[in-house]
C-alpha positions as CSV (number, residue, x, y, z in Angstrom):
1,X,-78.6,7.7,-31.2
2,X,-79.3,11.3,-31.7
3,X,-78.8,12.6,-35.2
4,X,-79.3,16.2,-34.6
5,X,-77.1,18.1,-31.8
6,X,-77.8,20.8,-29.6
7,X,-77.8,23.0,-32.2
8,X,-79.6,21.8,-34.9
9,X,-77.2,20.6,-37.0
10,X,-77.3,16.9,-38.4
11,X,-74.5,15.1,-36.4
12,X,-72.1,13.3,-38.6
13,X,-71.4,9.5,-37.5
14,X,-68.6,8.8,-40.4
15,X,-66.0,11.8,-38.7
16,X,-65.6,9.7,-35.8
17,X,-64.8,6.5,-37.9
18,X,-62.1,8.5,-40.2
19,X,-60.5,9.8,-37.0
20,X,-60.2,6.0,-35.7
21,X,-58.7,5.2,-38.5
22,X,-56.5,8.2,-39.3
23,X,-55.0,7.0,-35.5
24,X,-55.1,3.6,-36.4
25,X,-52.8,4.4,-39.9
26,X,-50.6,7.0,-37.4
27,X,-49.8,4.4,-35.2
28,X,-48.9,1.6,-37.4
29,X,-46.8,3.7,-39.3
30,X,-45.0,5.3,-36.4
31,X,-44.8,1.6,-35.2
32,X,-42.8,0.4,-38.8
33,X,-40.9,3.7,-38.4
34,X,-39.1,3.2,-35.7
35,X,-38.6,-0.4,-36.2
36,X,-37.0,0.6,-39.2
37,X,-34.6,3.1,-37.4
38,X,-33.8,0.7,-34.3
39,X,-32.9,-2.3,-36.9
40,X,-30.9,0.5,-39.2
41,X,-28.8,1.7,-35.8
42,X,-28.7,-1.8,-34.5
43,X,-26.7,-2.9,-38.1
44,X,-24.8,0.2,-37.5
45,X,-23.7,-0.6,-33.8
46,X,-22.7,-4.7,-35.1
47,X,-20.7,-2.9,-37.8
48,X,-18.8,-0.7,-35.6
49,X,-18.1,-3.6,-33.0
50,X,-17.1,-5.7,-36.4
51,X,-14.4,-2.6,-37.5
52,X,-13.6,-1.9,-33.1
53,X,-12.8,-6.0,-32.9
54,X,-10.3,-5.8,-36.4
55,X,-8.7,-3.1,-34.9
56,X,-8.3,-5.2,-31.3
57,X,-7.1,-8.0,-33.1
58,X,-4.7,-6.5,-35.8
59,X,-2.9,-4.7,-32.2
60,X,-2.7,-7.9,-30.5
61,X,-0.9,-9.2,-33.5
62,X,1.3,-6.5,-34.2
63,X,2.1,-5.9,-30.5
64,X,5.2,-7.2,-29.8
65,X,5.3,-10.6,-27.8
66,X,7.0,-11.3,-24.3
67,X,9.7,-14.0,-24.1
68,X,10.1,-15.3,-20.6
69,X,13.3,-17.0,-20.1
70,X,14.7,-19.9,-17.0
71,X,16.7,-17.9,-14.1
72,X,19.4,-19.9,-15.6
73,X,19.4,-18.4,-18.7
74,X,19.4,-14.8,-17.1
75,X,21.8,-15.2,-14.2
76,X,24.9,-13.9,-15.7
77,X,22.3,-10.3,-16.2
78,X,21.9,-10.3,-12.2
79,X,24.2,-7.4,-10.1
80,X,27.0,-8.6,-8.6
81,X,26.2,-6.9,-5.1
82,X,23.5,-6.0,-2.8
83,X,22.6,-2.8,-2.4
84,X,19.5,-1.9,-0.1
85,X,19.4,2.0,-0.6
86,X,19.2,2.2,-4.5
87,X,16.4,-0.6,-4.1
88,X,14.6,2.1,-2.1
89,X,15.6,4.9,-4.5
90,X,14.6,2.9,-7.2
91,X,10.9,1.2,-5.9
92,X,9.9,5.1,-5.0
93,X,11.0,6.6,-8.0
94,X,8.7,4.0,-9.3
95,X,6.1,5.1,-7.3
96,X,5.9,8.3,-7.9
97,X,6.2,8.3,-11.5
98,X,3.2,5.4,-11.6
99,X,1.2,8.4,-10.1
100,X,1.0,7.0,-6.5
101,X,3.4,10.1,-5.0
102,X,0.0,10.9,-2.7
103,X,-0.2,7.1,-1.3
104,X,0.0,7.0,2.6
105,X,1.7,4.4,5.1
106,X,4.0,3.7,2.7
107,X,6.2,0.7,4.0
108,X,9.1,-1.6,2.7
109,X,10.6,-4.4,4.7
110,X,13.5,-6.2,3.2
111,X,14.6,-9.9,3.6
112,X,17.7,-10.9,2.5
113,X,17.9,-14.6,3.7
114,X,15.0,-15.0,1.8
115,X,14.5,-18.7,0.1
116,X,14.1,-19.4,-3.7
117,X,10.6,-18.3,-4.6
118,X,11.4,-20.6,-7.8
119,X,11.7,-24.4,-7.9
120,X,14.3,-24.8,-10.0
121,X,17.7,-25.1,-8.1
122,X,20.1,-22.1,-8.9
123,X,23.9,-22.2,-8.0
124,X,24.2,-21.4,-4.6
125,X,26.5,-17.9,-5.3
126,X,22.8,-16.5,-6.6
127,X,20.7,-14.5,-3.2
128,X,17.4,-13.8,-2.5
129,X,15.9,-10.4,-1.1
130,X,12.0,-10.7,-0.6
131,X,10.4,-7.5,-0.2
132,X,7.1,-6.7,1.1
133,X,5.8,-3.4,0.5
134,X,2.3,-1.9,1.7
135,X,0.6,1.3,0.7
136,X,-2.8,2.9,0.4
137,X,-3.8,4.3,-2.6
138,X,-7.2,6.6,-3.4
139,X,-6.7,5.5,-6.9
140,X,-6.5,1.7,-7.4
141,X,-5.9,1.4,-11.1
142,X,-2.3,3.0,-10.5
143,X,-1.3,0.2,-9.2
144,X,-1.0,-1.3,-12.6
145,X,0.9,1.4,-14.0
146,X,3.3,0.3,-11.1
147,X,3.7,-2.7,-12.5
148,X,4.3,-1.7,-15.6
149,X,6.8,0.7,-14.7
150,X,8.3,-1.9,-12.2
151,X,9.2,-4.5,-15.3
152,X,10.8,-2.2,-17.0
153,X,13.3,-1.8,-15.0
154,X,17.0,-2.7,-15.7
155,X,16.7,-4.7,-12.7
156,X,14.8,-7.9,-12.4
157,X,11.9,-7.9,-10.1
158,X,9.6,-10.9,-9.2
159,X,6.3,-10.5,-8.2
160,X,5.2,-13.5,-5.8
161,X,2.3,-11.8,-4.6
162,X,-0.1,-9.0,-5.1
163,X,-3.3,-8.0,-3.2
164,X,-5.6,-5.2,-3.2
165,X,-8.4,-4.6,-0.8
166,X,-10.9,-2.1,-1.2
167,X,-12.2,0.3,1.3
168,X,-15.8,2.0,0.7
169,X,-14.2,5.6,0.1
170,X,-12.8,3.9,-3.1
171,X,-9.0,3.7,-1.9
172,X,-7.6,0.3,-1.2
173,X,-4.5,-0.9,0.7
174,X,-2.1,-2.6,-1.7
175,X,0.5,-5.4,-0.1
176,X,2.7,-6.6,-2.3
177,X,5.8,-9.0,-2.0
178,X,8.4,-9.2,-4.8
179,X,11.7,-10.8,-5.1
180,X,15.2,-9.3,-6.6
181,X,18.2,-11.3,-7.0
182,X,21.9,-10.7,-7.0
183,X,24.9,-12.9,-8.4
184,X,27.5,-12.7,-5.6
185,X,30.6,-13.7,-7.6
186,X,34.0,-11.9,-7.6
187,X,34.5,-10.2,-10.8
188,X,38.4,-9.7,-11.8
């Protein structure tokens, strides 16, 4: 090896051995570094998942809990009379307050000899009214907003069946058939 350059000058051999290791201590120090800041965010991110999942579970328990009850137990809450129009009135008020005003072939067909979709026997004075409705919807997730707002109504719906099939546009076509029931008894 040459120990003079170019120039003259004596070439130093030890530079070139303090910049290896000046690297060398660079990059085991950045390495410890940001170990030390991905472990600190890590214990961060499990303590904010550990406070999120206390908050989920102290709203599950506080939320108030749904009592389901026989038809039996309910009848004497059923309308006395069927009324077809303020069913209509009532499923598209529902509609367009769930957001779904802008939903397209929207269709309703209405059976009133309709069998029990329940297998417990009722008395024979309580009727049946299946109705299928069909819809598509650019938004999908409105549909459960529909449902919501469907069970709370004063009237009791039934939902037998629910199906959703997506397009590729991101609308779906919703078909859905639910029951309501009425009490046909003379009231003096």
């Amino acid at each position: 090896m040459r120990k003079i350059n170019l120039f003259g000058q004596k070439i130093n051999q030890t530079k070139i051995l303090y910049l290896i290791v000046l690297v060398f201590i660079i990059v085991i120090g950045g390495y410890f570094a940001i170990t030390e800041i991905k472990t600190n965010q890590l214990e961060d991110l499990q303590a904010q998942e550990l406070v999120l999942q206390n908050q989920i579970d102290d709203l599950l328990e506080s939320s108030q809990l749904v009592t389901y009850h026989e038809i039996s137990q309910i009848i004497q809450y059923l309308p006395n009379t069927y009324d077809q129009l303020s069913i209509i009135n009532e499923l598209g008020f529902i509609k367009n307050l769930s957001g779904l005003a802008l939903a397209t072939n929207y269709q309703l067909s209405f059976d009133q000899d309709a069998e029990s979709p329940f297998a417990e026997s009722l008395p024979d004075t309580v009727n049946f009214t299946k109705i299928s409705m069909s819809m598509y919807v650019d938004d999908p997730t409105l549909v459960l907003d529909f449902i919501d707002n469907l069970l709370e109504q004063d009237r009791i719906y039934y939902i037998d069946q629910l199906s959703v099939s997506y397009s590729d546009d991101g609308s779906a076509m919703v078909q859905m058939d639910l029951y309501t029931f009425y009490n046909e008894v003379n009231v003096s």
